[in-house]
MARKEVO-593166 format. One record per residue: x, y negated, z negated of N, C-alpha, C, O in turn. Coordinates in steps of 0.2 Angstrom, whole numbers, padded with zeros to 4 digits, always signed. Layout:
<sites>
XYZXYZXYZXYZ/...
</sites>
This chain:
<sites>
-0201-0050-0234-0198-0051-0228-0203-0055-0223-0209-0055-0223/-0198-0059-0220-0202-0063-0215-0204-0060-0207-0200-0056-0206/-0209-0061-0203-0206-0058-0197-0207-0064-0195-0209-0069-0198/-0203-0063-0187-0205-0069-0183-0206-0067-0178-0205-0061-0176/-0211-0073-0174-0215-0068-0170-0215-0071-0164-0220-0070-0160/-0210-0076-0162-0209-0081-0157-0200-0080-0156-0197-0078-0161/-0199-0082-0149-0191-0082-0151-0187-0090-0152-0189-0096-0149/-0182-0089-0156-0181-0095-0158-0177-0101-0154-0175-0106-0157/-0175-0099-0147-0173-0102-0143-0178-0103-0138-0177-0108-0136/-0182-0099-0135-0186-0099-0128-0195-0101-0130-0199-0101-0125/-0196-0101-0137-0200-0100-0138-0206-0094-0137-0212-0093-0139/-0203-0090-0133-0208-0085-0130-0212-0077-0135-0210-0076-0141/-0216-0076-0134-0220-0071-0137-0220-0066-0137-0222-0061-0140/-0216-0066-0132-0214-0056-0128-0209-0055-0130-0204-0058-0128/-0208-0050-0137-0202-0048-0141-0203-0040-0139-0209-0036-0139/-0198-0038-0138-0197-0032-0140-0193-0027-0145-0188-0030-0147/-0192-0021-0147-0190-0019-0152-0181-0019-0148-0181-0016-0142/-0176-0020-0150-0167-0018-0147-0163-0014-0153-0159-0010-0152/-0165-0014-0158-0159-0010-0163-0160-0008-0169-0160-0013-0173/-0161-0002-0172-0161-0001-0179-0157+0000-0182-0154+0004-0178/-0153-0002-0186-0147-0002-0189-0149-0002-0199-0154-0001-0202/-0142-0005-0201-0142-0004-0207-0135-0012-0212-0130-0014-0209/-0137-0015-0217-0134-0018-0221-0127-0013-0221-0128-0010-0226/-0122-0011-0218-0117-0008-0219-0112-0009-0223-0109-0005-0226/-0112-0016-0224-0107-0019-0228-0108-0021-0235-0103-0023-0238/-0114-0019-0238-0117-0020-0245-0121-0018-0248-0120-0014-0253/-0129-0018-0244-0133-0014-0248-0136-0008-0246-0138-0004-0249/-0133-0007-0237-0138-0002-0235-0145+0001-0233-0146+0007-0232/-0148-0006-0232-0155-0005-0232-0154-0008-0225-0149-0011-0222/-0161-0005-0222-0163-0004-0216-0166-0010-0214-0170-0012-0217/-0163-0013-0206-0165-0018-0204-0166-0019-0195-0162-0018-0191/-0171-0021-0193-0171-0022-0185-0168-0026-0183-0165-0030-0186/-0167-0025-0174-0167-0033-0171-0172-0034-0165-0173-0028-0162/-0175-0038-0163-0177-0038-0158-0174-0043-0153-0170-0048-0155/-0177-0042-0147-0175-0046-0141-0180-0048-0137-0185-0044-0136/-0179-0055-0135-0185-0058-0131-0184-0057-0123-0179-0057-0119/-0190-0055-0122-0191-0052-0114-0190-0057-0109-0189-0056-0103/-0192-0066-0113-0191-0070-0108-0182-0072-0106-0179-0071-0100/-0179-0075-0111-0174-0075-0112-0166-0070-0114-0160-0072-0113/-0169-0065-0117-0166-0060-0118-0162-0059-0125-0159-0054-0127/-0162-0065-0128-0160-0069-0135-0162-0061-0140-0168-0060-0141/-0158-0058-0143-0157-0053-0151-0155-0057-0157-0150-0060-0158/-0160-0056-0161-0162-0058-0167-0164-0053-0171-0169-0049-0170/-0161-0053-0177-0164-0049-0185-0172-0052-0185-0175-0057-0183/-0175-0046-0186-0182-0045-0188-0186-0040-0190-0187-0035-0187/-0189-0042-0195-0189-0047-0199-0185-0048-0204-0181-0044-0206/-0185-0053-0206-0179-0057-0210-0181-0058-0217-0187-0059-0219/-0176-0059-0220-0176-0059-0228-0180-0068-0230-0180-0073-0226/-0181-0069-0233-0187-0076-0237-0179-0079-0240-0175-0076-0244/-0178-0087-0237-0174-0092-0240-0172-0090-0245-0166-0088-0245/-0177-0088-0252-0178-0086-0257-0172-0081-0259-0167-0082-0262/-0173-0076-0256-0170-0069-0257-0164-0067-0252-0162-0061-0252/-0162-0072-0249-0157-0069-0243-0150-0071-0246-0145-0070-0243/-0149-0075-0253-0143-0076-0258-0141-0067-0260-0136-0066-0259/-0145-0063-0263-0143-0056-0264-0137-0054-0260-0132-0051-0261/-0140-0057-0253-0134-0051-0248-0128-0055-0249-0123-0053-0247/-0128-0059-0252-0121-0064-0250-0116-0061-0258-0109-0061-0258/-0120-0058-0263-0116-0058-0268-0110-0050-0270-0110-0044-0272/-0107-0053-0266-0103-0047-0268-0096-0051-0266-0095-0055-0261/-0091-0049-0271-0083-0051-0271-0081-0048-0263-0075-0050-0260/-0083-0044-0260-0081-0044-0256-0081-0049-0249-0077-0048-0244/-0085-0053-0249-0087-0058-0245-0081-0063-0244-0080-0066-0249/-0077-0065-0239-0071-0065-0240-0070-0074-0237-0065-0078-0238/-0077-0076-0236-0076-0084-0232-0078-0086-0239-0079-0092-0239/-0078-0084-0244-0082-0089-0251-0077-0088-0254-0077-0092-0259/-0071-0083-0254-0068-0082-0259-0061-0083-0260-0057-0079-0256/-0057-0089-0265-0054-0091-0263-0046-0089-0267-0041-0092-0266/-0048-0082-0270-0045-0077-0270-0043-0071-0272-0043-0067-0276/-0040-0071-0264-0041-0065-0262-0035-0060-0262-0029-0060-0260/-0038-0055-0265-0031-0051-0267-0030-0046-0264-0032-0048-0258/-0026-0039-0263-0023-0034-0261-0021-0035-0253-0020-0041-0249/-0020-0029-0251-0018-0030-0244-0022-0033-0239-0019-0037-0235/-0028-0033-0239-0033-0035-0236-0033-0042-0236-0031-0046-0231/-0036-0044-0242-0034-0051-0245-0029-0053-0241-0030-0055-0235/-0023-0053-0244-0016-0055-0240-0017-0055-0233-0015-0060-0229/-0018-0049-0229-0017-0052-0222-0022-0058-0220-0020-0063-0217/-0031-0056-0222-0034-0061-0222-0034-0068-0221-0037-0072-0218/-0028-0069-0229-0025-0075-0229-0021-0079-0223-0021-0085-0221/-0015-0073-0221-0012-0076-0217-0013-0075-0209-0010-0076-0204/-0021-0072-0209-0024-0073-0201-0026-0079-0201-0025-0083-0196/-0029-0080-0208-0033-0087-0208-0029-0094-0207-0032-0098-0205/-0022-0095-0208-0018-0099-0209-0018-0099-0202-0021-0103-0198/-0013-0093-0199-0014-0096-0190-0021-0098-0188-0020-0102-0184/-0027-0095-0189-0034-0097-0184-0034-0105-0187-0038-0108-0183/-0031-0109-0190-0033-0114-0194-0027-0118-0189-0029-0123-0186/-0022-0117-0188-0018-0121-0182-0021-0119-0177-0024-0124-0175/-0023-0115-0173-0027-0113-0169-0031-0117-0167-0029-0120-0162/-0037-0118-0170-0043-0121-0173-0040-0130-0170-0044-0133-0166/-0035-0131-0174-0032-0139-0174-0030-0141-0167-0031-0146-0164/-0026-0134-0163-0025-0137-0157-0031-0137-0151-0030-0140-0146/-0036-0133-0152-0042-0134-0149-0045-0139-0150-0048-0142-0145/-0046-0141-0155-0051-0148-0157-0045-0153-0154-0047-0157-0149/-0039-0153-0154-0035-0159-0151-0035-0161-0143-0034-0165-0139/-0037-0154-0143-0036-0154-0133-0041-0161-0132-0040-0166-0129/-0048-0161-0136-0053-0162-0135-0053-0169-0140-0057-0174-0138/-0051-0170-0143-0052-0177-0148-0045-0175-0151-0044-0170-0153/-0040-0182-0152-0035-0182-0153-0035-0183-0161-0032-0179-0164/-0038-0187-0164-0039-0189-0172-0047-0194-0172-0049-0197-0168/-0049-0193-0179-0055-0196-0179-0058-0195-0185-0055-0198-0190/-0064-0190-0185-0070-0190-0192-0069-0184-0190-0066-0181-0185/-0073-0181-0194-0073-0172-0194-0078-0168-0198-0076-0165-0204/-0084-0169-0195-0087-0164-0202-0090-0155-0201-0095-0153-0198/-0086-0154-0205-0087-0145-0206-0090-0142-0209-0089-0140-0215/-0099-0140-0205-0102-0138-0209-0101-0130-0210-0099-0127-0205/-0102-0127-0216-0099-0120-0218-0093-0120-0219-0090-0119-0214/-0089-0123-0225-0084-0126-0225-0081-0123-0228-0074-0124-0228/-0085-0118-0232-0082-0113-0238-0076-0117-0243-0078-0122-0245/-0071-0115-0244-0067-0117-0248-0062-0121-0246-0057-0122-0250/-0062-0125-0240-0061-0131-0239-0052-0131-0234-0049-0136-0232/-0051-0124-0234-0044-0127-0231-0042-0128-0223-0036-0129-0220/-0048-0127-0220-0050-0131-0210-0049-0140-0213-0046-0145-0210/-0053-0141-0217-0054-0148-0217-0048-0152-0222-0047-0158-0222/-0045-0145-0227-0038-0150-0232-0033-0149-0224-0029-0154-0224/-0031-0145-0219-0026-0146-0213-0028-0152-0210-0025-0157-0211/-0035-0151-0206-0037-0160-0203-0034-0164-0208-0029-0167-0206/-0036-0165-0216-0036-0172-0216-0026-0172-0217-0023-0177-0214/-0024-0169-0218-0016-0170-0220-0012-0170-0211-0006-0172-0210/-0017-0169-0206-0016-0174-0198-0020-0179-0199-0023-0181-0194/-0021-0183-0205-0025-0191-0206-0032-0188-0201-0035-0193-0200/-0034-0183-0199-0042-0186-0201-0046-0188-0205-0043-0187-0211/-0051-0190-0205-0058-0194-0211-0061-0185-0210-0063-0183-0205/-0061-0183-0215-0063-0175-0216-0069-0174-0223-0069-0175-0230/-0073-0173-0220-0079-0172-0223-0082-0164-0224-0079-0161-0219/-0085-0160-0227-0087-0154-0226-0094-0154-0228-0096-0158-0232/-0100-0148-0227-0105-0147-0232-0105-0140-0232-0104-0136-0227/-0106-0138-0238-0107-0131-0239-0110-0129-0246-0108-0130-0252/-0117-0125-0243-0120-0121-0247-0120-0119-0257-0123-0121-0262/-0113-0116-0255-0110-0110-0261-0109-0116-0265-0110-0121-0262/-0109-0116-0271-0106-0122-0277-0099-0119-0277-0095-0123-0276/-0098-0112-0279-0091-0111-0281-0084-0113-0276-0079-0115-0278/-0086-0112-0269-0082-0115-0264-0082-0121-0263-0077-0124-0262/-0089-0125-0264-0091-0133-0263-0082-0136-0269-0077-0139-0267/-0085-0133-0276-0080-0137-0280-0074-0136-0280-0070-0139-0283/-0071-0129-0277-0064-0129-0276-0060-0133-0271-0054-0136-0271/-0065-0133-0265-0063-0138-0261-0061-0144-0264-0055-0147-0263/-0066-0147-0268-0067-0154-0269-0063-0153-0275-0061-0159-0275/-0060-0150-0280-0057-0151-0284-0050-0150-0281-0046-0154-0284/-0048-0145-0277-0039-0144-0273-0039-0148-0270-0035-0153-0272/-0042-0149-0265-0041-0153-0260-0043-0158-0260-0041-0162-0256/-0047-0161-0264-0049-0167-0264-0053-0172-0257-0053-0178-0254/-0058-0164-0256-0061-0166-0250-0067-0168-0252-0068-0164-0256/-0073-0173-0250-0080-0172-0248-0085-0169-0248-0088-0171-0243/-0086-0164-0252-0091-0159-0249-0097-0158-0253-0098-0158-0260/-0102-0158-0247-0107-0160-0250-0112-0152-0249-0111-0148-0245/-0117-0151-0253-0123-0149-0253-0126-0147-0246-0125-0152-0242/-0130-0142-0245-0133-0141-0236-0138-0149-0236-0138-0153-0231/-0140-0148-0242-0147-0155-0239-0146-0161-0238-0150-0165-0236/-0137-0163-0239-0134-0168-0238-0135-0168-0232-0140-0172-0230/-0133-0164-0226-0135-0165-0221-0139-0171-0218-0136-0176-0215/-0146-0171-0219-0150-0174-0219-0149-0179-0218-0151-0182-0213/-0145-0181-0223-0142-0191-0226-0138-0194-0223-0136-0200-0225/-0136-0190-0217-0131-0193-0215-0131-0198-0209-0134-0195-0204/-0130-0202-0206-0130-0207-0202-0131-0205-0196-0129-0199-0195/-0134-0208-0193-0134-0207-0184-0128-0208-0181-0125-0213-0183/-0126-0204-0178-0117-0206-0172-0114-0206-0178-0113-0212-0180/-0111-0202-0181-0107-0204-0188-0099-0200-0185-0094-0203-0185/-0099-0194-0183-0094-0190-0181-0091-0189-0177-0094-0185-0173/-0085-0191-0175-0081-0187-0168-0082-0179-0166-0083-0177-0161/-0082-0176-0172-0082-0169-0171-0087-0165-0178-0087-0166-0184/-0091-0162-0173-0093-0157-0180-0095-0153-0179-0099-0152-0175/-0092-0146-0183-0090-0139-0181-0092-0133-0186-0092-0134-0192/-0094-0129-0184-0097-0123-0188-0094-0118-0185-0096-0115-0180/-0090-0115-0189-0086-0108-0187-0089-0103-0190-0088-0102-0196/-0093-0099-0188-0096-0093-0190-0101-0092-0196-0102-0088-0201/-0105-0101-0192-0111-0103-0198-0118-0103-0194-0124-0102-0197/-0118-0102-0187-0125-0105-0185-0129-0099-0183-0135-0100-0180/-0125-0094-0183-0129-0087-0185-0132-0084-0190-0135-0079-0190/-0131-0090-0197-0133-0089-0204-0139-0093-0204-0144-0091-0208/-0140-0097-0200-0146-0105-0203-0153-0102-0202-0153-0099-0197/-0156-0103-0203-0163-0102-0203-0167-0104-0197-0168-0101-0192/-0168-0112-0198-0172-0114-0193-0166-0117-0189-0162-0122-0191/-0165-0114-0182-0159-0117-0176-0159-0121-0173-0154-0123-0171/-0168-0125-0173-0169-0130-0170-0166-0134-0174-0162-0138-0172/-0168-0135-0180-0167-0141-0182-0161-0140-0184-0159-0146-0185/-0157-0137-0186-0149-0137-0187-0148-0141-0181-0146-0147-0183/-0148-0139-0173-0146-0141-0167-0146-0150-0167-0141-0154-0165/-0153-0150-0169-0155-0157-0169-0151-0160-0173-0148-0165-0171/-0149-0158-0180-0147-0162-0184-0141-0164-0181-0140-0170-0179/-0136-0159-0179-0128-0160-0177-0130-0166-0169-0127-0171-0168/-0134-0163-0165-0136-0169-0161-0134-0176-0165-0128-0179-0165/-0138-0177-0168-0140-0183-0172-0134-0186-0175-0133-0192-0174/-0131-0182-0178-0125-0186-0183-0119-0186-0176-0114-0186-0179/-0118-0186-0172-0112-0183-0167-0112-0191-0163-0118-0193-0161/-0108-0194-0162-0108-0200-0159-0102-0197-0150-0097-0194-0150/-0108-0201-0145-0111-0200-0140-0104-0197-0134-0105-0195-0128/-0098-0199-0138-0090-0196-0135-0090-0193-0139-0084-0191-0139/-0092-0188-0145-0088-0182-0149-0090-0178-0145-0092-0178-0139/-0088-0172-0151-0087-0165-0147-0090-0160-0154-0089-0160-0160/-0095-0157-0151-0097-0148-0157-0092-0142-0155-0091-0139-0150/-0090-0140-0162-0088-0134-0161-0093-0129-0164-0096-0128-0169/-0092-0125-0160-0097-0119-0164-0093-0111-0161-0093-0109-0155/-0092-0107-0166-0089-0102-0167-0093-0095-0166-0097-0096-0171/-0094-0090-0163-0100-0085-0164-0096-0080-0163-0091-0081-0160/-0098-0074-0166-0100-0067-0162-0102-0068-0155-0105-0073-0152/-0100-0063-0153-0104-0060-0146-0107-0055-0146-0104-0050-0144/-0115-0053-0146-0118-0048-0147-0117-0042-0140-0120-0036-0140/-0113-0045-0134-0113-0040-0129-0107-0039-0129-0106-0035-0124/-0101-0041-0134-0093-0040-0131-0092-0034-0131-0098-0031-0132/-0087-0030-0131-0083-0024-0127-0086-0020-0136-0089-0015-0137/-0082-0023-0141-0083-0019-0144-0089-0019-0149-0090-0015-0154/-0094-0024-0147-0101-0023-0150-0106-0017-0143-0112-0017-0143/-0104-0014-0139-0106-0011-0134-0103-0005-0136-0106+0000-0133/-0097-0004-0140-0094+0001-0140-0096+0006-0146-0096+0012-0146/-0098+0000-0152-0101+0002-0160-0108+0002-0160-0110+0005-0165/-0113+0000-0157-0120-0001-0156-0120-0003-0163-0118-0007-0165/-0124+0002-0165-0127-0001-0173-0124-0001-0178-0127-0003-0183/-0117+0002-0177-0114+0001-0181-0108-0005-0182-0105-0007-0188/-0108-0007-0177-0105-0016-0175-0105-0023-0182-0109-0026-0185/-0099-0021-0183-0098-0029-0190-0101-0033-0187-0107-0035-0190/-0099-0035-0182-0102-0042-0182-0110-0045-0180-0112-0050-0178/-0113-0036-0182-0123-0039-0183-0123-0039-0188-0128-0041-0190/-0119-0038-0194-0117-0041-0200-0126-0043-0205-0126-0048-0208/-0131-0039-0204-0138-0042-0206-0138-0039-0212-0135-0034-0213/-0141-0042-0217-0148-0047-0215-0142-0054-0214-0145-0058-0217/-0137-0056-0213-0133-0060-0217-0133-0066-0210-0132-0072-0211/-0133-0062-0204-0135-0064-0196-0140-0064-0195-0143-0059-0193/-0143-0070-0195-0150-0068-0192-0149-0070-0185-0154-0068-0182/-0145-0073-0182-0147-0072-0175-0140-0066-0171-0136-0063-0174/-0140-0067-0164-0134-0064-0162-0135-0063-0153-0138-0060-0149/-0130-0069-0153-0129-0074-0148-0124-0069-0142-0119-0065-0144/-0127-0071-0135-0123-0069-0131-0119-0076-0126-0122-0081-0128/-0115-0077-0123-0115-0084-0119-0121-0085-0117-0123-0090-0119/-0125-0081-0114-0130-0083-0109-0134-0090-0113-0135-0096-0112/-0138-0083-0119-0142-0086-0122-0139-0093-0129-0143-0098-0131/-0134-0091-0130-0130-0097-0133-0132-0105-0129-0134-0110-0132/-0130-0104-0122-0129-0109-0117-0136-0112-0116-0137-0118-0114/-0141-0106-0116-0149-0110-0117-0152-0113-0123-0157-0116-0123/-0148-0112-0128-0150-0114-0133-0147-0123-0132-0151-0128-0133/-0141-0122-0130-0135-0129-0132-0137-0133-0125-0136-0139-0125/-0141-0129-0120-0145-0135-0117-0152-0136-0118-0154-0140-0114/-0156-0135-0122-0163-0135-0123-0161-0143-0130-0165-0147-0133/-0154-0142-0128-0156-0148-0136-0149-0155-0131-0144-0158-0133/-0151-0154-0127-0147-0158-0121-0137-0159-0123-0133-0163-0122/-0138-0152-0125-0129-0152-0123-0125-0147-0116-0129-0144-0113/-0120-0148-0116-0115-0144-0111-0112-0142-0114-0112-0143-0120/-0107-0136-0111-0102-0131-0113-0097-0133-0110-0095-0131-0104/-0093-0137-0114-0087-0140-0111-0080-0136-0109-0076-0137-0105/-0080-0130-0115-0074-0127-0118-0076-0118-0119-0082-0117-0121/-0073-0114-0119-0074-0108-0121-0067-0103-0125-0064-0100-0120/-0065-0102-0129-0061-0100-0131-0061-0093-0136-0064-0093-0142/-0058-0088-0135-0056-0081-0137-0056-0083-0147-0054-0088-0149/-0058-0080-0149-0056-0076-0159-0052-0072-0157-0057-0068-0158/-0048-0068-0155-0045-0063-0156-0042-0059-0161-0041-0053-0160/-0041-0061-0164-0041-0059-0172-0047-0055-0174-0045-0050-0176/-0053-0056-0173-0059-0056-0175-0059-0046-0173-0061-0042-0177/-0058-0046-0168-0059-0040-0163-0056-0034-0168-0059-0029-0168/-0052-0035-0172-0048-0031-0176-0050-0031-0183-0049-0026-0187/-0051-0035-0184-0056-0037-0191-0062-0032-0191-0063-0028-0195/-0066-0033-0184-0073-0030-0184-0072-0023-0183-0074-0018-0185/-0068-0023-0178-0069-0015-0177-0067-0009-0181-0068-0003-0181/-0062-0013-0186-0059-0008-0195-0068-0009-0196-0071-0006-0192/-0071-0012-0200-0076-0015-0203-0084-0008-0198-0089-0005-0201/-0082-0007-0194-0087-0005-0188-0083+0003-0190-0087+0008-0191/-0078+0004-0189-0075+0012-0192-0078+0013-0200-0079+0018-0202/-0078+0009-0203-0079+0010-0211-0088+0011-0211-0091+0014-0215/-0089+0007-0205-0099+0010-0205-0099+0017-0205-0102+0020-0210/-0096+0019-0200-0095+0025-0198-0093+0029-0202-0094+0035-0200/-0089+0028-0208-0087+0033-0211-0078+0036-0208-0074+0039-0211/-0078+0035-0204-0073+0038-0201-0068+0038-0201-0066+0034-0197/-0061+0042-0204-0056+0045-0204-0050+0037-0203-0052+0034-0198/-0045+0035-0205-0040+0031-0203-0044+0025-0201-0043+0022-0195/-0049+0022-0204-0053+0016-0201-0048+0011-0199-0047+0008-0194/-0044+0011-0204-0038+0002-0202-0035+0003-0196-0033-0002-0193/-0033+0009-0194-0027+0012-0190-0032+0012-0183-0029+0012-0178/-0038+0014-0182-0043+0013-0177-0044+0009-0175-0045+0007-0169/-0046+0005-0182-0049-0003-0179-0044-0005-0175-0045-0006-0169/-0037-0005-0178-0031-0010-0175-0031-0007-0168-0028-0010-0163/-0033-0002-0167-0031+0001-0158-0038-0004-0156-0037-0009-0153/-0045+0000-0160-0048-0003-0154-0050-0011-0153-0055-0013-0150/-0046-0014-0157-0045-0022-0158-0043-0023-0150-0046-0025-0145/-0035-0020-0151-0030-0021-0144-0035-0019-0138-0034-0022-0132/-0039-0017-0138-0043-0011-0133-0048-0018-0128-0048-0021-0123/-0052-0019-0138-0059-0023-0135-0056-0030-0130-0058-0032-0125/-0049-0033-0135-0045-0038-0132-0042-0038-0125-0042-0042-0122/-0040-0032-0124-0041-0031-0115-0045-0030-0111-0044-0034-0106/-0050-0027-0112-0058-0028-0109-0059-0036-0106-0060-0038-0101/-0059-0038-0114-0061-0046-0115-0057-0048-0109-0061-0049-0104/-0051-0049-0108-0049-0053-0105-0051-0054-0098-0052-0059-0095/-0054-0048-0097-0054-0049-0089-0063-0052-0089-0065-0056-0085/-0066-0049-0093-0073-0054-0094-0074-0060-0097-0079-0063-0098/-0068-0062-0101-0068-0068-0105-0074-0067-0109-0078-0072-0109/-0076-0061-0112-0082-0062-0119-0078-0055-0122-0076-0049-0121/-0076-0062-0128-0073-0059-0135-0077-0056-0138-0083-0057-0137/-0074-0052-0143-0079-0054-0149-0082-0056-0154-0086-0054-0157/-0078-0062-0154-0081-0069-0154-0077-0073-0150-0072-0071-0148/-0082-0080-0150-0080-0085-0146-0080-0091-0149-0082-0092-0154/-0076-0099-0145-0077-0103-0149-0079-0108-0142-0076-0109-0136/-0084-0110-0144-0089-0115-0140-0088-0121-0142-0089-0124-0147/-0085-0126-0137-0083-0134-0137-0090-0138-0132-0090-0137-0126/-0094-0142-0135-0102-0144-0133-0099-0150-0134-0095-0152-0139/-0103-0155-0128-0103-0162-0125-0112-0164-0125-0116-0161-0122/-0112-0170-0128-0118-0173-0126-0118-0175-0118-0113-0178-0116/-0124-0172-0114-0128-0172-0108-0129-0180-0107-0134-0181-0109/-0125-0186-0106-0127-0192-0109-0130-0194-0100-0132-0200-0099/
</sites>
């Protein structure tokens, strides 16, 4: 286990302990979080080693990697995903009509097989081998390896988006940097998060899906999001609802719990956090649209 001992947005030294909790969703073992007293920023700490943090990932259960997904679950998952995926198309259109597109956390490729079949130039990078080659062998999309990253040209992209990838990365800075770097000076970032203060992460404490650890290492509020996306000279152009998500996490956050009719709970307290939200505009998650500060 790693600790960190700085925070990785503000860089400050004044950490405090915020939450004991638990791997709920696979192994069970016991995990902190702390939060920075300058900025306020919660993060997993200490954290699993490059090395060893593929274990958390290995279970059929994990539903962004797998690309088939069976019983009821499966199926709806599938058919939430198909609406979040025109969703998704008409958000990025508000903001860039047609163009390049690269998706990193691309999983199994079907955000980037919809762009390209609206004629975008659709590229992806992602991690997994086994999503990487289905993509690239269904779809016949581009996907490259995380270190590809690196390779990629200066101002190469109109758009480049991470849906519920940049609470995974390790080091933030340089993630940040890089999407800087490839993004030419009229695109747009998308970036998709949890909300570690929404209605219904306040409502499950520790027992809340979407801290989802060791698997999260970080866990982003606007505030601290927003300090992050300017410390590396962007704006927050756009803000938009997951609502879907709300329902997803809160079944997931009853099944921590143990508790009696989990699906049938979640889905109330889905409707519930969804109302809250509306009047504070903080989902549980959000989808963040970022302009270079030019």
């Amino acid at each position: 286990m790693i600790e960190i001992l700085k925070c990785p947005v503000c860089s400050s030294k004044k950490l405090t302990s915020y939450l004991e909790t638990k791997d709920y969703f696979f192994t069970n073992e016991d995990f902190a979080l702390a939060k920075c007293d300058s900025c306020g920023f919660v993060f997993t700490n200490p954290i699993p080693s490059v090395e060893d943090i593929g274990k958390y990932y290995e279970t059929e259960n994990y539903l962004s990697h797998d690309s088939t997904n069976k019983g009821i679950i499966g199926s709806i998952y599938n058919k939430v995903r198909d609406i979040n995926l025109n969703n998704k198309y008409k958000i990025v259109s508000q903001h860039k009509i047609t163009g390049s597109i690269l998706d990193i956390g691309c999983g199994t490729g079907e955000l980037l097989n919809y762009f390209k079949n609206k004629q975008w130039d659709s590229k992806g990078i992602e991690p997994n081998k086994s999503a990487r080659d289905f993509a690239s062998q269904n779809y016949d999309i581009n996907v490259g390896d995380e270190p590809e990253l690196g390779e990629i040209n200066n101002k190469k992209f109109d758009v480049v988006s991470m849906w519920h990838v940049l609470e995974h990365v390790y080091d933030l800075r340089e993630r940040m940097n890089a999407i800087v770097r490839i993004l030419k000076d009229d695109g747009v970032i998308i970036i998709a998060l949890p909300m570690v203060d929404s209605p219904d992460s306040v409502k499950f404490e520790k027992y809340w899906a979407g801290l989802d650890v060791p698997r999260h290492l970080y866990h982003f509020s606007t505030k601290t999001f927003e300090l992050l996306a300017n410390n590396h000279g962007l704006n927050i152009v756009g803000k938009y609802p997951m609502k879907f998500d709300s329902f997803y996490v809160s079944w997931l956050s009853h099944k921590a719990k143990k508790n009696s009719l989990s699906f049938v709970r979640g889905v109330a307290d889905g409707f519930i956090s969804n109302a809250r939200a509306n009047k504070s505009s903080n989902y549980s998650s959000m989808i963040f649209v970022l302009k270079k500060d030019l």
